[in-house]
C-alpha positions as CSV (number, residue, x, y, z in Angstrom):
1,X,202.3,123.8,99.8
2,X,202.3,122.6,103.3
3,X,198.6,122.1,103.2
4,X,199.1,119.2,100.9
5,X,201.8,118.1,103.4
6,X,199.4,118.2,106.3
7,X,196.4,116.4,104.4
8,X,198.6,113.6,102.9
9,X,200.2,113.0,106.5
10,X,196.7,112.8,108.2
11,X,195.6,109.9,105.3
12,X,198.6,108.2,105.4
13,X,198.0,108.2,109.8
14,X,194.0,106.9,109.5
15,X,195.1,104.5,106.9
16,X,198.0,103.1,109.1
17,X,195.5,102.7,111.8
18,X,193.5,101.1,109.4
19,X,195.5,98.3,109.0
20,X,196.3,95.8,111.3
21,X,199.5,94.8,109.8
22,X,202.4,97.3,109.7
23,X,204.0,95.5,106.3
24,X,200.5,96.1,104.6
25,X,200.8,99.5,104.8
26,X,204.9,100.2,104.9
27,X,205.1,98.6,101.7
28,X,202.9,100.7,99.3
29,X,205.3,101.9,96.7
30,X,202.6,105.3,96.8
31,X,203.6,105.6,100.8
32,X,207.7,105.5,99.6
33,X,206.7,108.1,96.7
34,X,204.7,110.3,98.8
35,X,207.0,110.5,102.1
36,X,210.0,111.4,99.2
37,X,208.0,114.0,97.6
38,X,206.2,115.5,101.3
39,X,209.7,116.0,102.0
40,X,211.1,117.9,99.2
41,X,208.1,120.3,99.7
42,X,209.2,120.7,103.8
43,X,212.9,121.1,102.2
44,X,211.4,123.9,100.0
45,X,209.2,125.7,102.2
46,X,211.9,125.6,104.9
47,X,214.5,127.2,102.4
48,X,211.4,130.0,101.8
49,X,210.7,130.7,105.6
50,X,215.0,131.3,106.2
51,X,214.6,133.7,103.0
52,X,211.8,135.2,104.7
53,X,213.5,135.2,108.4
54,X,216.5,136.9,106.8
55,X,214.9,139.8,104.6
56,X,213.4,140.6,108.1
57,X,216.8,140.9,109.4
58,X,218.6,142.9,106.9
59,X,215.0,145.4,107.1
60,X,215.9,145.4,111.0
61,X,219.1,145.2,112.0
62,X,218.4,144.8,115.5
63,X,216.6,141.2,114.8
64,X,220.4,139.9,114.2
65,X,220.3,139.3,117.7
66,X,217.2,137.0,117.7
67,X,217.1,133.3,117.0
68,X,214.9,132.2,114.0
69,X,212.3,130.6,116.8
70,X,212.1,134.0,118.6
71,X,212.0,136.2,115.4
72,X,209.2,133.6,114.6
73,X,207.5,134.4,117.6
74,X,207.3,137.9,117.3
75,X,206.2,137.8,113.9
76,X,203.9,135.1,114.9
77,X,202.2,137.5,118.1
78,X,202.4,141.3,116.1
79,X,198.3,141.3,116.4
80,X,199.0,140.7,120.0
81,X,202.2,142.7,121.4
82,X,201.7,141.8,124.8
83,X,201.7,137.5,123.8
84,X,205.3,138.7,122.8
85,X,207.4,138.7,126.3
86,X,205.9,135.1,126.9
C-alpha cells in the first residue's frame, strides 16, 4: 500500500517540476483525486502500524513504557542489537 503512495508522490513531484506554472499543475482534478485517496491509504496503514505497535505491547508488557517511535526503533534495529542504544 504505501508503495503506491511513494510512486504516485514522486510523479506528481517530477511533473510539478515539469511545469512552469503552479495553476497548471494544482488544478488537475486527477492531482485533487489522487492526494484524497494517497491519504486514506496513509490513514489506513497508520491505523495497521498502532494495531501492530500494540499487539507488541500486550505480548510484552514491559514495552508499555516505550513511545511508539522507540518501540519502532527497536523493532526497526532487532538484526542489529547494538544500533539499539543509539
Amino acid at each position: 500500500m504505501y508503495k503506491q503512495v511513494d510512486t504516485r508522490w514522486k510523479k506528481n513531484t517530477t511533473d510539478a517540476q515539469t511545469k512552469k506554472k503552479v495553476y497548471n499543475f494544482c488544478s488537475v482534478e486527477k492531482l485533487n483525486n489522487d492526494l484524497k485517496e494517497d491519504m486514506a491509504i496513509l490513514e489506513k496503514v497508520q491505523k495497521n502500524l498502532e494495531n501492530y505497535l500494540n499487539m507488541k505491547k500486550t505480548n510484552f508488557a514491559r514495552l508499555y513504557f516505550l513511545s511508539d517511535d522507540e518501540l519502532l526503533k527497536i523493532l526497526s534495529n532487532t538484526k542489529d542489537p547494538r544500533n539499539i542504544n543509539d
